[in-house]
C-alpha positions as CSV (number, residue, x, y, z in Angstrom):
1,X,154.6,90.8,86.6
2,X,151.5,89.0,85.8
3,X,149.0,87.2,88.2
4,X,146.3,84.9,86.7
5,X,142.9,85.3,89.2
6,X,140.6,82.7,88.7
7,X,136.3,83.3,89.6
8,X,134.2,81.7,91.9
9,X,130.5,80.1,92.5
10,X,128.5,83.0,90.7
11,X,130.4,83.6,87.4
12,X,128.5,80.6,85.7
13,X,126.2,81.9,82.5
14,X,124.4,79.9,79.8
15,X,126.8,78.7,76.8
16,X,129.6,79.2,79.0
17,X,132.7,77.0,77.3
18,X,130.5,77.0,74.3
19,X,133.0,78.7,72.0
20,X,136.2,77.0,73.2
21,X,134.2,73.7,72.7
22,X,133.8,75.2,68.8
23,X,137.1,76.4,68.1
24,X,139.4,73.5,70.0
25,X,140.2,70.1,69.6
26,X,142.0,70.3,72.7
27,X,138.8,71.8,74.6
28,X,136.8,69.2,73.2
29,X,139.2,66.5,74.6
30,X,138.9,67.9,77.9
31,X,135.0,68.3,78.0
32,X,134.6,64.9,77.1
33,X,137.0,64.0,79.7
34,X,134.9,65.7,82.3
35,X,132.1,64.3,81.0
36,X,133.3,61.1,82.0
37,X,134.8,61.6,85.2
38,X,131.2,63.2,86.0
39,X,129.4,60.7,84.5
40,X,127.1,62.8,83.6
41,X,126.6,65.6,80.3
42,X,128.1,68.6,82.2
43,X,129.2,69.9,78.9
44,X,125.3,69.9,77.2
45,X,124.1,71.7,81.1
46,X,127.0,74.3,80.2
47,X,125.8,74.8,76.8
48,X,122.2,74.7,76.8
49,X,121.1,74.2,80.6
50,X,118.8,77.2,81.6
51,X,120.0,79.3,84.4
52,X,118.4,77.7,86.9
53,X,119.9,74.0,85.7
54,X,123.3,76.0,85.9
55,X,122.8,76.8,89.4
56,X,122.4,73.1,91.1
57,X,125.7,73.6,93.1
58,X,126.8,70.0,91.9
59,X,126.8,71.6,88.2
60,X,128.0,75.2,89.2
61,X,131.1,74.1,90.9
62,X,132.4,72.0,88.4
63,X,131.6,74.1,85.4
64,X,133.1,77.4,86.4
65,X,136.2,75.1,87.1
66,X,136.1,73.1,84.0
67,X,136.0,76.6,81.8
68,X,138.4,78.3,83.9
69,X,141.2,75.4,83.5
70,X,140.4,74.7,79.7
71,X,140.4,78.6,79.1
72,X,143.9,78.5,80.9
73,X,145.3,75.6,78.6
74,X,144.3,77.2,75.6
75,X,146.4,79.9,76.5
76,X,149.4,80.6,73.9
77,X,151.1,82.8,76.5
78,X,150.0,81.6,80.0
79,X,153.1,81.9,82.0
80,X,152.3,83.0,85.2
81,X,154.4,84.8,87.6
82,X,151.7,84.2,90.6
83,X,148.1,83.0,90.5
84,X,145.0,83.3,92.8
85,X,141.2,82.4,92.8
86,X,138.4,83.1,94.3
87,X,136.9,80.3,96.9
88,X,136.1,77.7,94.2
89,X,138.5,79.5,91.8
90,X,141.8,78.0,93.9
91,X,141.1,74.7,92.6
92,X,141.1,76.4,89.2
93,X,144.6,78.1,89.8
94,X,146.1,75.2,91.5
95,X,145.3,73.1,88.4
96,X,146.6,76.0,86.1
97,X,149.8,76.2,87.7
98,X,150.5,72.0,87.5
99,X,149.7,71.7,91.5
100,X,146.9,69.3,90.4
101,X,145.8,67.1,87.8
102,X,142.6,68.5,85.8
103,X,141.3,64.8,86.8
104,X,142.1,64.9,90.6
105,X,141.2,68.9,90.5
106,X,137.7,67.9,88.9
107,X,136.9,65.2,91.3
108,X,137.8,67.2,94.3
109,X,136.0,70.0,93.2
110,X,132.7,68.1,92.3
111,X,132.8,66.2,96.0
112,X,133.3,69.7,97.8
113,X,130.4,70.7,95.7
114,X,128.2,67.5,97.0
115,X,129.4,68.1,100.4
116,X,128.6,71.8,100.6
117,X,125.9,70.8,99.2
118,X,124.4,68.2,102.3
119,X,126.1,70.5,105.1
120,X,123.6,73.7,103.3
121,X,120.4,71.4,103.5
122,X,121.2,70.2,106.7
123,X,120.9,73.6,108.6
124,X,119.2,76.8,108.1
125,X,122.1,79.2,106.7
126,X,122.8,82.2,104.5
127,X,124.7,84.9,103.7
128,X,124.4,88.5,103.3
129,X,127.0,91.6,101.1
130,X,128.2,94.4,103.5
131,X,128.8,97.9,102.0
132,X,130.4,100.5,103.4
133,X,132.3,99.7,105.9
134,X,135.2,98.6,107.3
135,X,136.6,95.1,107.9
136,X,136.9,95.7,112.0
137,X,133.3,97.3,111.9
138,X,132.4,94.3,110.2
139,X,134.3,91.8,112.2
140,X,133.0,94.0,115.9
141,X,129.5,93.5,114.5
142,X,129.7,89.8,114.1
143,X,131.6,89.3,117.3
144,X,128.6,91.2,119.3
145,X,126.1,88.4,118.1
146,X,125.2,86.2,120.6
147,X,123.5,82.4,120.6
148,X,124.0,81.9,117.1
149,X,126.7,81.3,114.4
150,X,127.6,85.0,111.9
151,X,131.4,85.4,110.8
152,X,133.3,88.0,108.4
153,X,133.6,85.2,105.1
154,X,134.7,87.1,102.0
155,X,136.9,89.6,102.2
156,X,136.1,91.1,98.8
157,X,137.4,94.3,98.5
158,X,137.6,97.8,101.4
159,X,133.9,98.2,101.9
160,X,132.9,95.2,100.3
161,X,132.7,92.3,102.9
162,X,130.3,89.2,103.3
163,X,129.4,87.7,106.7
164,X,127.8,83.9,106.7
165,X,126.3,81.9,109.3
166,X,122.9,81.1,110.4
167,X,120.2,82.9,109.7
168,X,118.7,84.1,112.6
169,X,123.1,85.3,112.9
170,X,123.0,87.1,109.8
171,X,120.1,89.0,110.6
172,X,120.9,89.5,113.4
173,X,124.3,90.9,112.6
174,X,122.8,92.9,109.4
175,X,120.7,95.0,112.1
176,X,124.2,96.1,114.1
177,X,125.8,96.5,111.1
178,X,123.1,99.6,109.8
179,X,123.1,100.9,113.1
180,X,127.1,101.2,112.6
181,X,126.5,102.8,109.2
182,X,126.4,100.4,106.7
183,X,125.3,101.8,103.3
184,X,123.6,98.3,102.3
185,X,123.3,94.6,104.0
186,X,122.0,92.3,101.2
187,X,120.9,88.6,101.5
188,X,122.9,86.4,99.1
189,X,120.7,84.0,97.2
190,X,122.6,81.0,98.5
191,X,121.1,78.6,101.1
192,X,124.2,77.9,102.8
193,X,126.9,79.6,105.4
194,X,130.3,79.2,102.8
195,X,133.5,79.7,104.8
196,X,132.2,80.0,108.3
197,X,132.3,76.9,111.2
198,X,129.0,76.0,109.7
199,X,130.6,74.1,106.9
200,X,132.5,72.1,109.2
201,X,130.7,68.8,108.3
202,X,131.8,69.2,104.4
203,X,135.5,70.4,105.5
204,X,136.3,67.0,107.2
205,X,134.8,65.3,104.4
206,X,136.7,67.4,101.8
207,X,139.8,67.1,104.1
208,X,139.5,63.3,103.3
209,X,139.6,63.7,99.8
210,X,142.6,66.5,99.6
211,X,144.7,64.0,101.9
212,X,144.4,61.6,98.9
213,X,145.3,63.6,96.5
214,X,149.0,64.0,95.0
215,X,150.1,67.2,94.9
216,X,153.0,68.8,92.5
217,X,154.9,71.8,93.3
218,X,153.3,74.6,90.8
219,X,154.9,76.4,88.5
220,X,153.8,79.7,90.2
221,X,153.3,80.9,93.8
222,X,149.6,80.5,93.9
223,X,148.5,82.8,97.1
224,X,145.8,81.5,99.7
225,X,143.0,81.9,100.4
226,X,143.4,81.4,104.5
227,X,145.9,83.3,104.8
228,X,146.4,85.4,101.6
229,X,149.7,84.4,101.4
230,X,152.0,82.8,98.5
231,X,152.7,78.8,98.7
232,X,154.8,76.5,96.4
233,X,155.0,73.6,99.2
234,X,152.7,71.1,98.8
235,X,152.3,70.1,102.0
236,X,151.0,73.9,102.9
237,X,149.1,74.1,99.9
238,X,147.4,71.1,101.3
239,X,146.7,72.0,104.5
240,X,145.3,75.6,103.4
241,X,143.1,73.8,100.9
242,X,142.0,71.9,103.7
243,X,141.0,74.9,106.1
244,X,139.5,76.6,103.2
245,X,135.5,75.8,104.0
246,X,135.4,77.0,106.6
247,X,137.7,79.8,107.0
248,X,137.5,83.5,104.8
249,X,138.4,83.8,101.5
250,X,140.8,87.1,102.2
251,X,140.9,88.4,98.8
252,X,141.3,92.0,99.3
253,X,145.0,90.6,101.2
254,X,145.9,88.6,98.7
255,X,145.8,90.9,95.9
256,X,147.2,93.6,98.8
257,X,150.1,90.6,98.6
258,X,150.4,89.9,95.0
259,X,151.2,93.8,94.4
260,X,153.7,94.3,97.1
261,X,155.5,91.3,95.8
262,X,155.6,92.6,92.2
263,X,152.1,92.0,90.5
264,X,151.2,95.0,88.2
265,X,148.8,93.0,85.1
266,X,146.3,91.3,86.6
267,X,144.1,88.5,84.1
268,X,140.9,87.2,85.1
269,X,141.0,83.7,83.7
270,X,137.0,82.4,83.7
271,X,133.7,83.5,83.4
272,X,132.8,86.8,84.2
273,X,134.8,90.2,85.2
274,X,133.8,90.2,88.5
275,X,137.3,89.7,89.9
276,X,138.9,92.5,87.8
277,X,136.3,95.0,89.4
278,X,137.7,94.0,92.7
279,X,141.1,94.5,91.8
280,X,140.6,97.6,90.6
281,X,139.0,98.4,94.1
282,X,141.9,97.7,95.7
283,X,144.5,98.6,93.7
284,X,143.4,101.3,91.2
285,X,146.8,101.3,89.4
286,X,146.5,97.3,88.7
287,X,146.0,96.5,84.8
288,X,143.1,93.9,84.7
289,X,142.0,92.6,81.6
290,X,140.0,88.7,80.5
291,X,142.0,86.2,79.4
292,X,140.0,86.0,76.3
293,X,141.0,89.4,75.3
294,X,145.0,88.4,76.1
């Protein structure tokens, strides 16, 4: 069976969508689209936007999504038995498997962006990789900080984990976890504590925007990020969407998940590999491959 994962923040490059602008009329149709629904060039920051113009978090967001979805349309043979992304990439799978229009997918994706956005500026906040250790260590270490705000947020792969909060928490945290073993605890160059209670301001006001949203049933399971688990009801697909700020992104469960329900081919559908690395983590028998090379 074949799951579609789709990337998150991160993945963006310079002259990302460049070549499927080139070689589709349909791509071209749907940049344009964006364009307007922006109302702004998104397409010309994609192309020729340095990498610091690429990573402005309204601009990031919306172009990994926009690549990931037209990449997914262009697709002769996209028929997906399940489908997953990555933080930002569930908006992309959502939209890939009909659960959203590329329109209303776009527009929720560039206010979560705006809102993440305000609720980073408005506190001091970061994040920091884990390595080599497990998730309870991780989760024990965080637990033992006191005063201030440090939660388990990615669950990328085993021994791969990402805590977020507030600073002073993830430094905090980051000294318990070397004294527990960790290999490395490395400061993410983000400004910002994603998925963690910290990003409670933009949840509510993302929460307002998903609640006027229509949802479709998809054509797919698409499985979770809260809880790692596979929806096709709308009103749960909803209400996980709307937990999703501030709550982990459980990745290492959900491709645990997609397996043990039948998952063996696993395409990475937007920029980067990233995603098929961590598959491969977890599940060394998975076949990972791009979607440009399907």
């Amino acid at each position: 069976m074949k799951a579609y994962i789709f990337p998150g923040q991160g993945a963006q490059f310079t002259g990302m969508g460049k070549d499927l602008y080139d070689a589709s009329d349909k791509a071209r149709r749907l940049f344009e689209q964006a364009n307007s629904i922006l109302e702004f060039n998104i397409s010309d920051i994609m192309f020729n936007g340095t990498p610091d113009d690429l990573k402005q978090t309204r601009v990031t967001q919306p172009a990994i999504f926009i690549h990931s979805v037209i990449l997914a349309r262009l697709l002769n043979n996209f028929k997906p038995d399940m489908v997953a992304g990555h933080s930002l990439g569930e908006f992309s799978a959502l939209v890939a498997a009909g659960a959203m229009t590329f329109e209303d997918g776009l527009m929720l994706v560039y206010k979560r962006a705006m809102a993440m956005q305000a609720a980073c500026e408005a506190q001091d906040s970061g994040m920091a990789a884990v390595l080599g250790l497990d998730d309870k260590a991780v989760e024990e270490a965080c637990a033992a900080v006191e005063g201030e705000v440090v939660v388990a947020a990615n669950y990328n792969c085993p021994g791969q984990l990402v805590i977020s909060g507030s600073q002073a928490g993830v430094a905090r945290a980051g000294e318990l976890l070397k004294e527990k073993g960790a290999k490395r605890v490395m400061p993410l160059q983000v400004r910002g504590a994603f998925h963690s209670p910290l990003m409670e301001p933009a949840r509510e006001e993302l929460e307002d925007a998903i609640l006027k949203t229509i949802f479709n049933q998809p054509v797919c399971p698409v499985y979770q990020n809260v809880d790692a688990r596979p929806a096709t009801d709308t009103a749960t697909i909803k209400q996980n969407l709307m937990m999703q700020l501030t709550a982990p992104v459980r990745w290492t469960q959900s491709v645990q998940n997609m397996v043990a329900d039948g998952a063996t081919e696993f395409i990475e559908c937007g920029p980067g590999k990233v995603l098929q690395g961590l598959v491969k983590k977890i599940h060394s028998e998975a076949i990972v491959s791009s979607a440009e090379a399907v």
